[in-house]
N, CA and C atoms as a LAMMPS dump frame, in Angstrom:
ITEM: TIMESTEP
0
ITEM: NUMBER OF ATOMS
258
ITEM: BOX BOUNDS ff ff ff
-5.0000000000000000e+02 5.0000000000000000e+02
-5.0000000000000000e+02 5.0000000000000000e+02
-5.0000000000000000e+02 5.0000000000000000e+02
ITEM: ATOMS id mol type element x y z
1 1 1 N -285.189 343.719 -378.191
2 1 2 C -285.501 342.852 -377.092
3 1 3 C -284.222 342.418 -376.36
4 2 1 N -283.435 342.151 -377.608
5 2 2 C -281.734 341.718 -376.8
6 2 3 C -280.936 343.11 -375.64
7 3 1 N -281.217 343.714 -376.51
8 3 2 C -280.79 345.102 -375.913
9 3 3 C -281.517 345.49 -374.351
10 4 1 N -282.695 345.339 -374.68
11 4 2 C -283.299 345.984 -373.274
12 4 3 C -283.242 344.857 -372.307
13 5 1 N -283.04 343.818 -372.642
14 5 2 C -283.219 342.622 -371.614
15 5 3 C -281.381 342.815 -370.653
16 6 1 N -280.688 343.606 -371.908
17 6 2 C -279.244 343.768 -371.393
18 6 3 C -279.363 344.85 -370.166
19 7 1 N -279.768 346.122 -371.059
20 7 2 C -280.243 347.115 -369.247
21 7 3 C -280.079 347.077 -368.33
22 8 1 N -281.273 346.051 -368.94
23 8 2 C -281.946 345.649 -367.254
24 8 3 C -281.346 345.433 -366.437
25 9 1 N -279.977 344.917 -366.704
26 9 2 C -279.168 343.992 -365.718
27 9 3 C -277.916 344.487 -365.556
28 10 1 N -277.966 346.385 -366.137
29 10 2 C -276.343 346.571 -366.172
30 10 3 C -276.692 347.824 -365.127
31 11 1 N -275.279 347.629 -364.793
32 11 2 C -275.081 348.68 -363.322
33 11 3 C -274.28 349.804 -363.813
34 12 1 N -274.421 350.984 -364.088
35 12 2 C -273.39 351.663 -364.866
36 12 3 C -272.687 352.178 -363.73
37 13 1 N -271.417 352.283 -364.714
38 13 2 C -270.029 352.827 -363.224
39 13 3 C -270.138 354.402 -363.457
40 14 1 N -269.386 354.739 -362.336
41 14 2 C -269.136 355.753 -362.241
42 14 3 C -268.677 356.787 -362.966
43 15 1 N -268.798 357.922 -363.494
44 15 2 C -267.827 359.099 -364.025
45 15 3 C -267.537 358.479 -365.656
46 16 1 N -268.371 357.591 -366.29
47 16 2 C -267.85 357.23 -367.298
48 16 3 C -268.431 358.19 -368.479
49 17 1 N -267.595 358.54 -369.931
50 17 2 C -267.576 359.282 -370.667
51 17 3 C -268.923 358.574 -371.58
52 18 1 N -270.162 359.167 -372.474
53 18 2 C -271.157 358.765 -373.117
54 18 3 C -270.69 358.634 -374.751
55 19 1 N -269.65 358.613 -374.992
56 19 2 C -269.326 358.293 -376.281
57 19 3 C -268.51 356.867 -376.172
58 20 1 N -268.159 356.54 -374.655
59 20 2 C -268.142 354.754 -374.985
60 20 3 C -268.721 354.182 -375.953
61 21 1 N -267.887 353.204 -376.089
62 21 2 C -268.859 351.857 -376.694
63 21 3 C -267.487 350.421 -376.812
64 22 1 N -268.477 349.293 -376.441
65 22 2 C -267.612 348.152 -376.383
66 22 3 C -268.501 347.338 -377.665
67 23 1 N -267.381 346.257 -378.288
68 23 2 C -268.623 345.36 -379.139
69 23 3 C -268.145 343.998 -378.597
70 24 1 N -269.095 343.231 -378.334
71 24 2 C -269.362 342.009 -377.52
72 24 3 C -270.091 340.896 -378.118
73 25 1 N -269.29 339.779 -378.823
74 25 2 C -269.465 338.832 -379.31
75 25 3 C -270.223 337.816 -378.699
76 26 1 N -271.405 337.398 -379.101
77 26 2 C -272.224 336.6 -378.46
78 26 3 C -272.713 335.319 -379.229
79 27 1 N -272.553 333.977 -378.283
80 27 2 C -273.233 332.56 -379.031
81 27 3 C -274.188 332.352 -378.267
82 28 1 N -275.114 332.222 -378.833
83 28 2 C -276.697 331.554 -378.129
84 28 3 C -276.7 330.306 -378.681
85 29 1 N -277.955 329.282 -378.349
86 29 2 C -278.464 328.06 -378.749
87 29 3 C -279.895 328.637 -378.577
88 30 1 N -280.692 327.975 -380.061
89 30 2 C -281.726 328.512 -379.937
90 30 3 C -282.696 328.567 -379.009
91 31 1 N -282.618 328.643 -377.945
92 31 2 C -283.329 328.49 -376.532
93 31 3 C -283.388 330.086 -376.228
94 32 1 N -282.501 330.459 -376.734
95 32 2 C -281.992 331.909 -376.435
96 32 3 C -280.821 332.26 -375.325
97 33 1 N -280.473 330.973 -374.492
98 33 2 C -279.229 330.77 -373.831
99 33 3 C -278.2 330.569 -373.988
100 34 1 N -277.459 331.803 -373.238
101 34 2 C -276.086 332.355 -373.913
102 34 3 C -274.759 331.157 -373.532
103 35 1 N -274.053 330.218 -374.688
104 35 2 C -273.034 329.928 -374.666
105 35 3 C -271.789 330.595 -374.149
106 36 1 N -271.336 331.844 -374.72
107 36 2 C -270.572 332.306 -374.129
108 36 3 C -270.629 333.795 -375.202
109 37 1 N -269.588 334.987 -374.106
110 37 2 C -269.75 335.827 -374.601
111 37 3 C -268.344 336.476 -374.251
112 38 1 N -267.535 337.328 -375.399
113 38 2 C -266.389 337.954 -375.018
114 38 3 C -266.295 339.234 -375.987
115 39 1 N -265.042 340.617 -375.374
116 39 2 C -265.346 341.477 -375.692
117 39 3 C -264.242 341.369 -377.32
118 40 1 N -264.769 342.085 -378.2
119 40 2 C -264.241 341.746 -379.293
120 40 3 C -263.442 343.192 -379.55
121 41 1 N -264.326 344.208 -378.978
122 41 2 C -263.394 345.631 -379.588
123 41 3 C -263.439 346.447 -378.025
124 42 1 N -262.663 346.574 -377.647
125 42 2 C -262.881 347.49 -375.899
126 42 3 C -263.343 349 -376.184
127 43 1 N -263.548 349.141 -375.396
128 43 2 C -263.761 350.945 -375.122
129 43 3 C -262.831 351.334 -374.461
130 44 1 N -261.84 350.723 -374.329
131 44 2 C -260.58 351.498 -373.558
132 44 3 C -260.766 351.784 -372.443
133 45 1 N -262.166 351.463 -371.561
134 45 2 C -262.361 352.074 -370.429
135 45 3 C -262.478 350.646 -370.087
136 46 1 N -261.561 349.714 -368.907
137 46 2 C -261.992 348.737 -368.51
138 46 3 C -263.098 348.373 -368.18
139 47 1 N -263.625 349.655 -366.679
140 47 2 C -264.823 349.304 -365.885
141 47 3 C -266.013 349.339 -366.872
142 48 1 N -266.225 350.124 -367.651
143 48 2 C -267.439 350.153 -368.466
144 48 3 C -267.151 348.92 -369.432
145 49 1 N -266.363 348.015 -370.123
146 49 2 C -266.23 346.204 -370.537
147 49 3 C -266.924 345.793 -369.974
148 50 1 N -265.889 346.257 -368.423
149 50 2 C -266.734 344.87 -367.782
150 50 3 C -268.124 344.814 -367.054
151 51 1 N -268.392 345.952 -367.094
152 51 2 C -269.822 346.341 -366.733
153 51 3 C -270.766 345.502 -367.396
154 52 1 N -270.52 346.134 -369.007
155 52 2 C -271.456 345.443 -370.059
156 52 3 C -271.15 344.119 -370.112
157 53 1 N -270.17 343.212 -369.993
158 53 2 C -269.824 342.228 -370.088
159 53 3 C -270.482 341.069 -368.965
160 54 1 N -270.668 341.9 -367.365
161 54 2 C -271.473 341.545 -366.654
162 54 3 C -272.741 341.673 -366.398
163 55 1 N -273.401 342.6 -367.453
164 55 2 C -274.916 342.972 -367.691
165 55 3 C -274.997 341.11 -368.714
166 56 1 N -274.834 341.098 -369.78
167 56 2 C -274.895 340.162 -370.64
168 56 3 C -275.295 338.713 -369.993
169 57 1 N -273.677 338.496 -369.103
170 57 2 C -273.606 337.17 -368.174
171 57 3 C -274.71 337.224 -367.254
172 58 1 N -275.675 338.084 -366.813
173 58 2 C -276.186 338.189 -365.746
174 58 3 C -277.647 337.666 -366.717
175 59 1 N -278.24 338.201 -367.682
176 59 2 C -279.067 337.582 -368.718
177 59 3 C -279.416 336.418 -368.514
178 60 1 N -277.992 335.662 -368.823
179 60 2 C -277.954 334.024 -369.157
180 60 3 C -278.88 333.164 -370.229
181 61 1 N -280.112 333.519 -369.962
182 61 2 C -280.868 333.265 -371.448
183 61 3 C -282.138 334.302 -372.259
184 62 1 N -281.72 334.755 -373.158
185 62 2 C -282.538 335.907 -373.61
186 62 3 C -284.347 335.507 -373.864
187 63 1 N -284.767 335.989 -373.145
188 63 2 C -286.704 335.395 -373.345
189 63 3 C -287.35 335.692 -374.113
190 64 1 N -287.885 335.228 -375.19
191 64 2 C -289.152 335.651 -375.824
192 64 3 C -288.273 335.411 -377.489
193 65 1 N -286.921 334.758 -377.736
194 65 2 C -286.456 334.814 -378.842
195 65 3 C -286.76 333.899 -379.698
196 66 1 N -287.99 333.57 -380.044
197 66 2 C -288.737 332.507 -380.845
198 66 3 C -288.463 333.315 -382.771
199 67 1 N -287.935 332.594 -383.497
200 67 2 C -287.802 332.479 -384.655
201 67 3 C -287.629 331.042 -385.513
202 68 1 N -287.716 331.23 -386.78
203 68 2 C -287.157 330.215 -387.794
204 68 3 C -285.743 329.731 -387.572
205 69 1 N -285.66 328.675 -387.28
206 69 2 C -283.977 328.123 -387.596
207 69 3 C -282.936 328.863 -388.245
208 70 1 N -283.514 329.312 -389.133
209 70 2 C -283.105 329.753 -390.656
210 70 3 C -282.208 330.92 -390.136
211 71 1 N -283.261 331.845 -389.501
212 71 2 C -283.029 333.039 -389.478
213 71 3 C -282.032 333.15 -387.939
214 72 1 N -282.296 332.519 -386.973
215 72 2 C -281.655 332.592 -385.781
216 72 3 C -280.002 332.041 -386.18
217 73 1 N -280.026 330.847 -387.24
218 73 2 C -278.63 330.256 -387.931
219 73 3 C -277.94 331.675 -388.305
220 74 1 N -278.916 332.045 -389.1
221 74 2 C -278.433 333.712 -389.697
222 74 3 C -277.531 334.672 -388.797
223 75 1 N -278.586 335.088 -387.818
224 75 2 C -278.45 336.493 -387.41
225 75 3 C -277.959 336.259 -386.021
226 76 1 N -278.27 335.042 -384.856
227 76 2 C -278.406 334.915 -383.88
228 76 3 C -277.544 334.252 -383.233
229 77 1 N -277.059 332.626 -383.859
230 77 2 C -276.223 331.968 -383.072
231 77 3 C -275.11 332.618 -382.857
232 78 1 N -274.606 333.279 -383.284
233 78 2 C -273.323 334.201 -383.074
234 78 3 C -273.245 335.545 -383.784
235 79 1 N -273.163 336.499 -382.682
236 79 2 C -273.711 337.993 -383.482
237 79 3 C -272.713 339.303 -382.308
238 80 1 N -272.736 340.314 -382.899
239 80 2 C -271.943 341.199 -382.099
240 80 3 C -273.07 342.047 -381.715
241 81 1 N -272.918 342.467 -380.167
242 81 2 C -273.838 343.128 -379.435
243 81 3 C -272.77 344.794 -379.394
244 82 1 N -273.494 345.538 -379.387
245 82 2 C -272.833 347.182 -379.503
246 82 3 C -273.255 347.969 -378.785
247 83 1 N -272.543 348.034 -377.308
248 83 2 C -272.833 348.431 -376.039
249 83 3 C -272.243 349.685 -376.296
250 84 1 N -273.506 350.773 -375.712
251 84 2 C -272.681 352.205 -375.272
252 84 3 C -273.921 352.56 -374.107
253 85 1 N -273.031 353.572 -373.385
254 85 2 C -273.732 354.205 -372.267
255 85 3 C -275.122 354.517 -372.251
256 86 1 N -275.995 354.765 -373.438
257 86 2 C -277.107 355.409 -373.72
258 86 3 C -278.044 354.615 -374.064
């Protein structure tokens, strides 16, 4: 759900290679609205960072992320997202 809601909102650049991948550190509040988000491992390819980095910000709060405290404490308030071209 996190993933496709990201998609949605990313513009892919130009001429970029499909074995990218960036990993992108993310804090929510359980609302599903994103505190903040930064890139933790690059892909060496700037424009494709900041692509994904501006797919994410463009989100702002992820919908439909209803869980247990428990488990969102777990897995959710702060978690790495693993962006590649595909």
């Amino acid at each position: 759900m996190i993933q496709r809601q990201v998609r949605e909102n990313w513009k892919r650049p130009k001429n970029i290679n499909q074995s990218l991948k960036t990993e992108i550190q993310i804090n929510l509040v359980p609302t599903g609205e994103i505190l903040s988000a930064s890139v933790i491992k690059s892909s060496g390819n700037k424009a494709f960072d900041e692509s994904a980095m501006s797919a994410i910000l463009k989100v702002k709060s992820f919908e439909g992320l209803t869980m247990q405290m428990q488990l969102f404490d777990q897995h959710f308030r702060k978690f790495t997202l693993v962006f590649t071209p595909e």
